[in-house]
N, C-alpha and C positions, 0 to 999 in steps of 0.2 A: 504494500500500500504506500503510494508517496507521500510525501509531507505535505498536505492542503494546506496546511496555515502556512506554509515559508512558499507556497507556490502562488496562495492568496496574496500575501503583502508584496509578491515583487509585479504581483497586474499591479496592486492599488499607485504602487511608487509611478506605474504611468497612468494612474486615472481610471481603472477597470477595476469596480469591488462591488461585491452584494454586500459589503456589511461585515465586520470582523466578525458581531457574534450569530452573523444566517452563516456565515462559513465554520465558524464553530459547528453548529447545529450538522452540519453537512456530513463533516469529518465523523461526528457521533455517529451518522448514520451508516453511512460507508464502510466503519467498523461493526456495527449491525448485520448488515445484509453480508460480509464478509464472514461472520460468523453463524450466517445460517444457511450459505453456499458454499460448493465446494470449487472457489475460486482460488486463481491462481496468482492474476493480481488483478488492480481495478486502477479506476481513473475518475475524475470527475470532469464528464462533459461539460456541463452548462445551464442555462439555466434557459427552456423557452417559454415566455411567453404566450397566455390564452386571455379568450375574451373572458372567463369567469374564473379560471384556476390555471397558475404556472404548472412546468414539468420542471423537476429535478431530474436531470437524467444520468449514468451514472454508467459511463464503461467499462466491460468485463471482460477478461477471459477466463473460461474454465480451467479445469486441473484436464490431465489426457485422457478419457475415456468419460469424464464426467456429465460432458454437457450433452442433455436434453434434445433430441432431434426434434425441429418443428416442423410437423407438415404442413403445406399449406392450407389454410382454412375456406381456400375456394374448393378445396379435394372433395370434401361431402358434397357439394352442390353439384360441382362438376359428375363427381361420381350419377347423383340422382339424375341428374341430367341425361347424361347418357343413357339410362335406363329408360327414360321415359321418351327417347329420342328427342330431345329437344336442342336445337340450336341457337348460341346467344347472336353467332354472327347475322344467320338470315330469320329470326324469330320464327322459325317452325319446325316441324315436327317430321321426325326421318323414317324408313320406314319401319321402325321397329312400333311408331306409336301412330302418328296420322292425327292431323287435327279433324275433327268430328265438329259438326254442324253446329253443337250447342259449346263450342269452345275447349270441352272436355277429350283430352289425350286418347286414342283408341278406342273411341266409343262411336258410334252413330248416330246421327241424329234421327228425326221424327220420319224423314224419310230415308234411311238408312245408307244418306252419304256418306263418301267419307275421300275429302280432297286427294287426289296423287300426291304419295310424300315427295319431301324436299331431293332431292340428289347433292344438294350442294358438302362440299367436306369442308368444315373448318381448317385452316393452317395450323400447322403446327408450332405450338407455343413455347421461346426457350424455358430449360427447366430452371427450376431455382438452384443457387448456390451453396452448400453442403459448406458448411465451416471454412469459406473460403472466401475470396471477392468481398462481395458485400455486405456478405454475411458471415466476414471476420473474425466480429466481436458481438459478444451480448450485450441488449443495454435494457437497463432498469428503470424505472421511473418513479415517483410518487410526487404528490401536490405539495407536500410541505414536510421540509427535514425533519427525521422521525416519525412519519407515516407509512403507511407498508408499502415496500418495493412493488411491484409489477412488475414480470420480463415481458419487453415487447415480444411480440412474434417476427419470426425469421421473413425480412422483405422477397419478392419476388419481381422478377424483371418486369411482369408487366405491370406491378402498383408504380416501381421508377419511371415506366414509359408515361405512366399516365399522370403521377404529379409532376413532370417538368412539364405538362399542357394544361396545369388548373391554378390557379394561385388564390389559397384558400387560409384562416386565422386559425388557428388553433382554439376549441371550446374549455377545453380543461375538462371534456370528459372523454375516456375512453374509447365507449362504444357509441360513441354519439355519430350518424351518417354523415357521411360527406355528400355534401348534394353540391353537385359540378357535372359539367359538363366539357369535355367528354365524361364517360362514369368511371367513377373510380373507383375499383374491383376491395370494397373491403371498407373498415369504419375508419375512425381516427387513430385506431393505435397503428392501423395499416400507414397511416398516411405522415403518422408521426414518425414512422421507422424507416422511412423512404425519404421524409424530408434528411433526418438523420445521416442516413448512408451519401446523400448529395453531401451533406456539407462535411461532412469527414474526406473522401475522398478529394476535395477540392482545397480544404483550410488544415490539416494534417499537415501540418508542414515545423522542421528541423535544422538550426543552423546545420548548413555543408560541411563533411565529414564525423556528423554525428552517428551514423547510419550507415551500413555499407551494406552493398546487395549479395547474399551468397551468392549466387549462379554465376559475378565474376570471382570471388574464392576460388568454385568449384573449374571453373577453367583455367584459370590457371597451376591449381593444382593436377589438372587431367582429370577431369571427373566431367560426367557429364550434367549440360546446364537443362536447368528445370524452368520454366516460365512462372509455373505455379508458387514461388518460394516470394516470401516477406523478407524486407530488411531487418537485419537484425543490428544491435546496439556495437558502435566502436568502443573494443575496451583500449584504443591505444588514441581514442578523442583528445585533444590537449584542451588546453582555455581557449574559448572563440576568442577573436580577436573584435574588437568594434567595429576597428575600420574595414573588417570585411564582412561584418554581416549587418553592417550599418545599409547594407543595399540589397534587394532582392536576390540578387547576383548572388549573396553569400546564403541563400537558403537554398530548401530542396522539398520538394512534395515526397512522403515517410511514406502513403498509400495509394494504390491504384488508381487510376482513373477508370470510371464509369463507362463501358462503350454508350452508342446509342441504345444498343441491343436491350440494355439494364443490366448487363452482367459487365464483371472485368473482365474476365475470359471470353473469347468469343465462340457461342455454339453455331455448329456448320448444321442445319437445318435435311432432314434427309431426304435426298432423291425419289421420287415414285418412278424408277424407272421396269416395274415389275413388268407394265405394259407393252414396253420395247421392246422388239427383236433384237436379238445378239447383234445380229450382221449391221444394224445401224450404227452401232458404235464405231465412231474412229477418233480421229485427232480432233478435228473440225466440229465435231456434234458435241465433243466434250467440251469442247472451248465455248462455244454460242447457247452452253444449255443457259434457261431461266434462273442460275443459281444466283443467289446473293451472294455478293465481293464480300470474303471476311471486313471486317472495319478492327482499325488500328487505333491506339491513343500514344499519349505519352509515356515514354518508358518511367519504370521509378526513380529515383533523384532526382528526377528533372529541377534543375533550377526554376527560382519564381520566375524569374528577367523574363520563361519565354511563356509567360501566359501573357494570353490575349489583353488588351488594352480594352476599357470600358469607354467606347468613343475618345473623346481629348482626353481621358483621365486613366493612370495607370493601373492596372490587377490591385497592387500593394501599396499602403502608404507606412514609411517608417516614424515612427516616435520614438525621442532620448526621455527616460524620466531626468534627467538634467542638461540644462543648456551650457553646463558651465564647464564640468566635470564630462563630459563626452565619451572620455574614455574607461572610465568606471562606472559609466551611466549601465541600467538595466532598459537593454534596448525593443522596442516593442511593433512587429509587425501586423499593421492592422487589414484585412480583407474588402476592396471595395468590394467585392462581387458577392458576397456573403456579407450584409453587415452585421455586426456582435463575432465575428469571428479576430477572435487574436492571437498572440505568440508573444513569448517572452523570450530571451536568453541573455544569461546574467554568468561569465565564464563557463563549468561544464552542468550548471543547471538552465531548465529551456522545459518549457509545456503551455500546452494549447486549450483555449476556453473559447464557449461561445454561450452569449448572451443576446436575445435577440426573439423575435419574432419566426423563427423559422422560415421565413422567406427572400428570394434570390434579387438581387437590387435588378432594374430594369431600366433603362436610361427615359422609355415611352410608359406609357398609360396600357398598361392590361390588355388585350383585348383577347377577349373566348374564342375558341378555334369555330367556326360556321358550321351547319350542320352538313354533310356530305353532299353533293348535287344529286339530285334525281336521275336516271338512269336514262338516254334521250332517246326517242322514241328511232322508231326501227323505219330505216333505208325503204324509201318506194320498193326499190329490187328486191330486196329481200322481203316485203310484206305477203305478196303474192294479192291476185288477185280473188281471192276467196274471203279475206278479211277487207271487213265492213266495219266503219267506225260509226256505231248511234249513241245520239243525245241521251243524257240522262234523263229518267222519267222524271214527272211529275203528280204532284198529289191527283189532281182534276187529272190526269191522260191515268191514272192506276182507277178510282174509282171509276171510269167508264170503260176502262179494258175489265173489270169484276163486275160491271151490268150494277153498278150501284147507284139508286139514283138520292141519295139522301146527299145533303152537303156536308162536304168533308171539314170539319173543324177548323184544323189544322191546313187551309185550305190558302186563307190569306197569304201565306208565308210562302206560299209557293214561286211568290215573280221572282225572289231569288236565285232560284232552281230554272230561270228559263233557258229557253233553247237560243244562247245567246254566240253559238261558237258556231 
């Protein structure tokens, strides 16, 4: 467990503090939850912000075999789903089930239709991350130090696809929905562990050469190199020096980057090539298949210097807690792109906190992604001459095609509905 209170007073020395005694209270807690898991070490994330109730939230790593596998919580639905043949992408019903007249899955209606199922297949979804990527570390939460932890649930690429397209406040309650659009597969503890995983991956970051990546170790030792492995800790780190972490230049991103995919790994999606003939295959056919280009990001250490600029203004801004003293200052790197995210390093001590609202800075105004276009109506050629386009009925043309001669109530409302196309 680190030292919270000597990691607290060196943010306060540049201006970053909940409070000596809410970090008291934290510390208390963190040896709490330390003593009723079988953690190996922890950290203290940060603190987000909600409209009724903060999160304390609270990073973890387990001991080795200890930690708790989560499966995704969309598995039961999707499970039932599948059973009942139902699809989320085209809302219907495949032929295991058949939507039936009255709405009800494999039933019939009053005259014993029952629509042609879908044929359509959903894509295949990447899977989630197993103690790795994104789902690195455990994190814990509660409303107020010394209240009972929660472990979030294990994020999934598709909640990361879908909150970097909603930008939504935190309630301060857990299971309380997210209502956005596009929809976002899960409640708010879904959406708090996703926002989470964004900003670790991005604000993780280590004065340069605190950290070194095995997989150069293991090559130069002749071993062979693993994509999959974490930095782990220089024990031959000396004292940062000011003047060189006094600039972006002298940091490094310590965690992955996020693909688009929502994983750090990239899953290669699998071929349906069951259908194929052998004999089709050659060079050519492999090259121009439909497959999606793996996607690439930053390797690890990347220095700050080469993330992107926020328009005229830089990724990082630096603060001295003294203007005087420079070189004995505890220097402090603050994230425009994430605001409440910071960095400290003060010789060979250095740790990261974020305070904040959970939400990613934006140079423009918000704007909800539009509902998909509608599907454009089908080519003369291809319509054939056998399809007939007719007007929608109306109340008065239904009542005299049923021989009714009483007036139809509902009758006024009808010039809306005229034959005006």
């Amino acid at each position: 467990m680190p030292d919270v209170m000597a990691d607290a007073g060196r943010f306060e020395e540049c201006g970053i503090s909940l409070g000596r005694m809410e970090m008291y209270k934290v510390m208390l807690a963190m040896q709490k939850l330390v003593e009723s898991h079988p953690l190996e070490r922890i950290r203290f994330f940060g603190k987000i912000y909600g409209l009724k109730a903060p999160y304390y939230v609270v990073e973890a790593v387990y001991k080795d075999g200890e930690r708790p596998f989560d499966a995704p919580e969309g598995a039961a639905a999707d499970a039932r789903a599948a059973d009942s043949g139902y699809d989320e992408y085209d809302g219907d019903y495949s032929a295991r089930g058949g939507r039936a007249a009255d709405g009800q899955p494999g039933e019939a209606g009053g005259d014993g239709f029952v629509p042609p199922a879908s044929q359509h297949k959903a894509p295949p979804q990447p899977p989630m991350e197993e103690f790795e990527g994104a789902n690195k570390y455990a994190y814990f939460v509660c409303s107020f130090p010394g209240g009972e932890w929660t472990k979030l649930p294990d994020v999934t690429p598709k909640q990361i696809v879908a909150a970097r397209a909603i930008t939504k406040f935190f309630t301060g309650s857990l299971d309380a929905p997210v209502e956005s659009y596009p929809p976002f597969p899960g409640t708010e503890k879904n959406y708090l562990r996703a926002q989470i995983a964004r900003i670790v991956a991005a604000t993780a970051v280590a004065p340069a050469g605190r950290y070194v990546d095995p997989a150069e170790l293991e090559s130069l030792d002749g071993g062979e190199d693993d994509d999959n492995v974490s930095v782990v800790s220089n024990m031959d780190f000396n004292v940062a020096d000011n003047e060189e972490i006094g600039e972006p230049a002298g940091w490094i991103h310590r965690e992955r980057f996020i693909l688009p995919q929502g994983r750090c790994f990239w899953w290669e999606p699998p071929r349906d090539d069951a259908s194929r003939d052998e004999s089709e295959f050659d060079e050519e056919s492999m090259l121009s298949a439909n497959a999606p280009e793996p996607e690439f990001g930053p390797p690890l250490l990347t220095p700050l210097a080469d993330d992107e600029p926020i328009g005229a203004f830089p990724a990082w801004s630096v603060r001295y807690s003294s203007a005087v003293a420079t070189r004995y200052a505890t220097i402090l790197m603050q994230s425009n792109r994430w605001p409440g995210a910071y960095a400290y390093a003060n010789g060979r001590s250095s740790a990261c906190i974020y305070v904040g609202y959970g939400q990613k800075y934006q140079p423009t105004h918000f704007t909800p992604q539009p509902p998909p276009q509608p599907p454009p109506q089908p080519a003369a050629e291809y319509a054939g001459d056998d399809i007939v386009e007719r007007a929608d009925a109306t109340d008065e043309r239904d009542a005299l095609l049923r021989g009714e001669d009483d007036d139809v109530s509902y009758a006024s409302g009808s010039e809306m509905y005229s034959d005006d196309r």
